[in-house]
N, C-alpha and C positions, 0 to 999 in steps of 0.2 A: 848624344844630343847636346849635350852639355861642352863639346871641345873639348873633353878630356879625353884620360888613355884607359881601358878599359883589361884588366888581366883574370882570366879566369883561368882558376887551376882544380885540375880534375881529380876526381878520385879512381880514377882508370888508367891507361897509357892512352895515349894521343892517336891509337888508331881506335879508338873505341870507346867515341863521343856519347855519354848516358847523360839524361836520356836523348834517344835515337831522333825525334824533332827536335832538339836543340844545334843538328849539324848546324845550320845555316847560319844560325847565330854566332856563331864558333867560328864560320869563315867569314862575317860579318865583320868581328873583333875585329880579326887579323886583318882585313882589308883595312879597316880604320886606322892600322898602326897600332893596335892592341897586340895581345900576345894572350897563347892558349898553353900552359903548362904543365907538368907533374911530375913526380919524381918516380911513377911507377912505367916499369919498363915497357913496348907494345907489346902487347896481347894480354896486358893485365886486366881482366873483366871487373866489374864495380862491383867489386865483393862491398859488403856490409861494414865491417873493420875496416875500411880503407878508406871512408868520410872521416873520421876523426882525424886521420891522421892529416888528411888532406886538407883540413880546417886548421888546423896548428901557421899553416903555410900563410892562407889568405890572412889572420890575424897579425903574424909575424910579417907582410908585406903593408899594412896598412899603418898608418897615425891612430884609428883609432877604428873599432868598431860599434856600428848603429844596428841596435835591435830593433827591429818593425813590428815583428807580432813574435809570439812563442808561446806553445805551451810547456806547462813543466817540464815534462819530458824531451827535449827539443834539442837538436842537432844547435843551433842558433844558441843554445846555454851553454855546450861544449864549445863552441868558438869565443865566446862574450868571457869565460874562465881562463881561455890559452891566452885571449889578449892580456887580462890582466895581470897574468905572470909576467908576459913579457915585459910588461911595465907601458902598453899602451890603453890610452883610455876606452872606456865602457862607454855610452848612450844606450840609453834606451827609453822608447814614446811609451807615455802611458793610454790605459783606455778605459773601457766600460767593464765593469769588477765581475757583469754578465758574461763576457767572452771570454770564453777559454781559451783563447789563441794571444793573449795579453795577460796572463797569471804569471809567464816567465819572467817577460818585463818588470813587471811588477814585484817580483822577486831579488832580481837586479836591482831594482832604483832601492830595495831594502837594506840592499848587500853595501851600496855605494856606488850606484853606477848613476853617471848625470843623467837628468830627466832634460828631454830637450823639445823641444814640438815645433822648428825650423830648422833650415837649415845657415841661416847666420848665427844661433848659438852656436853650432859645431864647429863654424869656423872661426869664433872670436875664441871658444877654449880652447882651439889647437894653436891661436893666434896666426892665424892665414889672413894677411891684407882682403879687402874686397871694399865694394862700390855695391852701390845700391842695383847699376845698372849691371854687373856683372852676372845680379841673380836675375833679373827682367827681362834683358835684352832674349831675342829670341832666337834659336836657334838658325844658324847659315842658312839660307836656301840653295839646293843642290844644284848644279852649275847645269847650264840646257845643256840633255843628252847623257845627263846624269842617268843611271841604272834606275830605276822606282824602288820603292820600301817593297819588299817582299811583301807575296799576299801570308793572311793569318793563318794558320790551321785548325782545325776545327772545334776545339776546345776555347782557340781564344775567339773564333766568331761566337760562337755560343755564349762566351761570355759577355760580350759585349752586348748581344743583342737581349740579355739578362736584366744586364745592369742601366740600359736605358740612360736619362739624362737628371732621372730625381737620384739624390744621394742614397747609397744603400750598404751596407753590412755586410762584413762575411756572414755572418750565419743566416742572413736569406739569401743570398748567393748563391750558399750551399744546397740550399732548398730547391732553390730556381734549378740550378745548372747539374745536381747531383755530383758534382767535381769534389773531390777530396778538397777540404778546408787546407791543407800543409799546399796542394798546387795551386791554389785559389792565389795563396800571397803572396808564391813565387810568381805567378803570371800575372799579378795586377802590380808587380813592382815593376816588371819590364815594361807594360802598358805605360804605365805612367813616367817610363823614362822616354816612351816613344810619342811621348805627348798626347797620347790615344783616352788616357784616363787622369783625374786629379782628385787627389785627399781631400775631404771633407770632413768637420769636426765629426767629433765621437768615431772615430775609427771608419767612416763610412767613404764611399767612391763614389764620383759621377761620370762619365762619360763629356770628355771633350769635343763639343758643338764642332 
């Protein structure tokens, strides 16, 4: 949404996109000019042991890594650890000392990782040029005869029709939608990359009018 390049690398081989709804997205990427990669051969199934290793990648491909939510125990602490070996910087958003999906963070900003609650902090510490208008402006509008946004699936209409247009929490979220809290953060981060949802203080979402 943003005109960037978008690289997601799996913990699987490349014929055996997990989870199984996220094909689309996958060939979304790559139509955008994005790239879908890993270093596990086809037919490697998304064994357990094969995220970490697969998170070494994404860290070591990026400037820096930004934690959103985490609990203690949290695949997002083993990637926020590989960055900072490799000598690239940490973020991590603080929240409410109530959610357990924010103790990791919270953990991090301990350890030494920047606390950040925009995204022009992240780019004045990586020191990235930008304009005010670079964060504002709004996304292209797709050219007539453009393909449409794919429709949701059912989890994410469920969500949506959850989270309404007042600001709300994972943890009634989780109430509302019965959705695991770990999927909740992965699909309200896509959501709001697809301009469908926007962050509101105290860790909470609303729904884009």
């Amino acid at each position: 949404a943003a005109r960037g390049r978008t690289v997601a690398v799996l913990g699987c081989g490349l014929d055996a996109c997990y989870p199984a709804e996220n094909a689309p997205l996958a060939d979304r990427i790559v139509a955008a000019g994005g790239a879908v990669v890993s270093e596990f051969p086809p037919g490697t199934p998304p064994l357990k042991e094969n995220f970490p290793r697969r998170n070494r990648i994404i860290s070591g491909l990026s400037l820096g890594t930004l934690v959103v939510e985490a609990a203690r125990q949290s695949g997002s602490l083993i990637t926020a650890r590989l960055a900072a070996a490799q000598g690239r910087e940490v973020f991590a958003i603080p929240g409410s000392i109530h959610n357990p999906l924010v103790r990791g963070c919270h953990e991090l900003l301990r350890s030494g990782a920047k606390l950040v609650e925009s995204a022009p902090e992240i780019l004045t510490e990586l020191k990235i040029p930008f304009t005010k208008q670079d964060l504002t402006e709004p996304p292209a509008q797709p050219e007539k005869g453009a393909e449409a946004a794919p429709r949701l699936d059912k989890d994410y209409e469920i969500l949506l029709d959850a989270l309404a247009f007042e600001p709300c929490g994972v943890d009634a979220l989780v109430e509302r939608t019965g959705l695991a809290a770990s999927s909740l953060a992965s699909m309200l981060l896509i959501l709001e990359l697809e301009g469908r949802v926007e962050p509101q203080a105290g860790g909470r979402y609303s729904r884009v009018g």
